[in-house]
Phi, psi and omega in degrees: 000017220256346180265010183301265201338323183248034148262348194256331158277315186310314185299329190053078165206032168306344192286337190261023180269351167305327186270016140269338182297018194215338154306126165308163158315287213282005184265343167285315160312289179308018195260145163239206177286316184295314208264283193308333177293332186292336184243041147071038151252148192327169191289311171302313176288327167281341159273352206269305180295332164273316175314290209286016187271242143049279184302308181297289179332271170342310185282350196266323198269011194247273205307310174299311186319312182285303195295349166282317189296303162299347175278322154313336206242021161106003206128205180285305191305149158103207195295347189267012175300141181078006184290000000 
């Protein structure tokens, strides 16, 4: 969790790295709108965080997806080299 803090700059919400700093990788995953709004962040920001929240989630079920698919396929070899 140690790259939270310069995703939340990227985002320019760096003011809210203090409510992750004690959050787990899986508690974070699980945040909704409703549970940030319980910890008072603005309405923009809580959409802004969930998108990219969203966005993670997807890419994390994409990346198994491929390691199966590479896994079907023997490995390392071929076309997944370098995945």
């Amino acid at each position: 969790m140690k790259d939270v803090p310069s995703w939340l700059k990227s985002l320019r919400l760096h003011k809210y790295a203090a409510l992750f700093a004690q959050m787990s990788y899986e508690e974070m995953m699980t945040l909704t709108e409703h549970h940030l709004e319980s910890q008072n962040v603005t309405k923009g920001a809580r959409h802004k965080i969930a998108l990219s929240i969203q966005k993670l989630r997807e890419r994390q079920s994409v990346l198994r997806a491929l390691e199966k698919v590479r896994g079907a396929l023997g490995g390392t070899g071929g076309h997944w080299r370098g995945l």
